[in-house]
Phi, psi and omega in degrees: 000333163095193183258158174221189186289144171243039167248006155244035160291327188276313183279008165282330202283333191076143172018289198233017182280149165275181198235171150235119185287172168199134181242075178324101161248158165298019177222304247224156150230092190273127177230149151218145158327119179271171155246152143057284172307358217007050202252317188225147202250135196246154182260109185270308191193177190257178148214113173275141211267143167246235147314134165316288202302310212285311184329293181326267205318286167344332174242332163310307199304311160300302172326292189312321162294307161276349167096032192258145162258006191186146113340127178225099211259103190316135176232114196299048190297155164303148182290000156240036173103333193287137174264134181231181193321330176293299158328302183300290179333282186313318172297325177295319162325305213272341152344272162308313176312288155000290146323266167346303160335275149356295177285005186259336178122354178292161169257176205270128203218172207231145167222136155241166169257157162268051194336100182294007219295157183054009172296309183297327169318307167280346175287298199293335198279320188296314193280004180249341180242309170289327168255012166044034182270156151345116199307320194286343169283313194297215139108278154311331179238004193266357143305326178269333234237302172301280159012295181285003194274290198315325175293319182318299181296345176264336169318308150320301188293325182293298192280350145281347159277342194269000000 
């Protein structure tokens, strides 16, 4: 279905699909889960990036699983508005996933971006002052937590338009 706006997200996915977030890093990929309602977004997992197909195939296995129509992907902008190569990189991921996907067993599913800007920051600051965790536990989760940061806001953002 390619990207779209992500005030046409909710009318591309249809009704009761959930979205799945994604926080694109260069080693890592962290996704989460909406539910159903689309009012709240949960931290599913971490995905260490291999090869484009086997990434795909890992997250088709979540779509087909979990039921999702759509995607919501962090989009790294600069702190004064601007996209810059990292912005280029991700769109090109999602592209390619996209495509891939398919080939992977997936249905032809909607991706929007999401302005990322400060998600890991503040995902690292909660997690060091509200869960006092560990650099090597904060490590382990602040990729799906960022994810769900991103999903959250759009998820706000959706449902404040409706």
């Amino acid at each position: 279905m390619g990207i779209v706006a992500l005030n046409d997200l909710a009318a591309a996915t249809g009704g009761d699909a959930r979205l799945l977030g994604l926080d694109v890093g260069a080693r890592t990929i962290g996704l989460a889960l909406s539910d159903v309602g689309r009012t709240i977004a949960t931290p599913l997992k971490t995905v260490s990036r291999k090869k484009l197909a086997r990434d795909a195939e890992t997250i088709a296995g979540i779509i087909n699983g979990q039921g999702v129509g759509g995607l919501v992907v962090g989009l790294p902008v600069s702190m004064d508005g601007s996209q810059g190569p990292k912005c280029q990189s991700v769109r090109d991921f999602t592209l390619a996933l996209l495509e891939n996907l398919a080939a992977a067993g997936s249905k032809n599913i909607p991706a929007a971006f999401w302005d990322e800007r400060l998600s890991t920051a503040a995902v690292e600051r909660m997690l060091i002052k509200e869960a006092d965790m560990s650099r090597k536990r904060r490590a382990a989760v602040v990729d799906k937590v960022a994810a769900a940061y991103i999903l959250q806001g759009a998820l706000d953002a959706i449902n404040a338009e409706n």
